[in-house]
Backbone bond lengths (Angstrom), bond angles and torsions (degrees), N, CA, C in turn:
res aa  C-N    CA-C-N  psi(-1)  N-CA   C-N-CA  omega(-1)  CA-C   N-CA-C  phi
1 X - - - 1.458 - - 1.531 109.60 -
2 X 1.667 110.07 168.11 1.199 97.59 -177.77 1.711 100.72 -113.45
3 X 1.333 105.92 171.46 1.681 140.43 170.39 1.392 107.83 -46.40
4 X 1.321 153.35 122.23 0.948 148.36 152.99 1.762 106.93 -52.64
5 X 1.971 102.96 148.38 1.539 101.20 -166.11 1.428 111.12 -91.84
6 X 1.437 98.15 -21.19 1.894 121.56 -172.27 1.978 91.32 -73.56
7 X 1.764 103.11 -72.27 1.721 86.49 -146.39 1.922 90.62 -122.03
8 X 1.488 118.25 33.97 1.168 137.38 150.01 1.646 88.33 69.76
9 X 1.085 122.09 -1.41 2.229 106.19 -172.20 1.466 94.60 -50.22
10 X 1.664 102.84 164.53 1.155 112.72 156.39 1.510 105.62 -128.25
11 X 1.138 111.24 65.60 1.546 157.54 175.86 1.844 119.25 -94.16
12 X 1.326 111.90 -7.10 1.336 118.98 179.14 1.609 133.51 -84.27
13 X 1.291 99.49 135.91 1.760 113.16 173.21 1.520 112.94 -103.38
14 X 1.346 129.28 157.84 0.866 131.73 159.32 1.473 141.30 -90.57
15 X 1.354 117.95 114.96 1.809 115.12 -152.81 1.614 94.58 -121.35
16 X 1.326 113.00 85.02 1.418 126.56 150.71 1.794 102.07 83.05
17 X 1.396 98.91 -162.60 1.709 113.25 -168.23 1.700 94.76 -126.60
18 X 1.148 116.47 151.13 1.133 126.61 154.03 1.770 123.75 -95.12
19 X 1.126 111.22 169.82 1.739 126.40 -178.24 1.406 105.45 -15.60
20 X 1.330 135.40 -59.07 1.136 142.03 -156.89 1.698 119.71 -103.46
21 X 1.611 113.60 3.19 1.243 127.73 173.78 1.341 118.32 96.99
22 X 1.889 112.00 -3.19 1.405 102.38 173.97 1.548 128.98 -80.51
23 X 0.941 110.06 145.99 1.172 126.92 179.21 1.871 115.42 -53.06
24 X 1.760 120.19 114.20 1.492 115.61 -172.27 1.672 95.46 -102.32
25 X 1.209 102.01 -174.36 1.319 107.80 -164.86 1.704 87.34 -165.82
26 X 1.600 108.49 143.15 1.364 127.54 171.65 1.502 126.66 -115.60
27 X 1.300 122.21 117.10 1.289 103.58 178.97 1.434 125.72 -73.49
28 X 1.390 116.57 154.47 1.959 110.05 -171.59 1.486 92.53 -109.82
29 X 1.499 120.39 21.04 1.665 108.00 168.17 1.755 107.81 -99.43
30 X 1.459 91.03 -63.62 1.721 99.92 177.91 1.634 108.24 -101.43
31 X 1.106 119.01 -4.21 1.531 104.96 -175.32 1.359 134.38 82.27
32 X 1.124 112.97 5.59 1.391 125.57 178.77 1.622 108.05 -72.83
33 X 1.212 112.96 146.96 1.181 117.13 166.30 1.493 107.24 -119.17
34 X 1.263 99.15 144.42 1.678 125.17 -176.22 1.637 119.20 -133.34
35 X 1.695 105.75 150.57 1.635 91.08 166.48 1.714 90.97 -111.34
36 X 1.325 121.05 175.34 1.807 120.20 -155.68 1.793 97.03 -88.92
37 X 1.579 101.86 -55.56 1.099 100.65 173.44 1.773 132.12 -124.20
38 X 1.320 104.47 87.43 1.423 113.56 -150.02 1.876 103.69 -78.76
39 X 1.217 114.58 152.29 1.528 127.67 -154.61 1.882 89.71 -93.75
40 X 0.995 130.63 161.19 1.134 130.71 178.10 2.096 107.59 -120.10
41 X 1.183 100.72 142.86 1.799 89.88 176.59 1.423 119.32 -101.70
């Protein structure tokens, strides 16, 4: 799993895919949700 980007835990689950099939991930410290390696436009 990965590191949260906000408060760095490695405290994370994974909560579904976004638009493009990647894989998101939630943190269980602060709650943030993140994708690990997000594409830039």
């Amino acid at each position: 799993m990965s590191a949260c980007p906000s408060c760095t835990s490695s405290q994370t689950v994974k909560n579904g895919h976004i638009h493009n099939g990647k894989q998101r991930f939630k943190c269980q410290q602060c709650g943030r949700q993140f994708v690990e390696h997000p594409t830039k436009k």
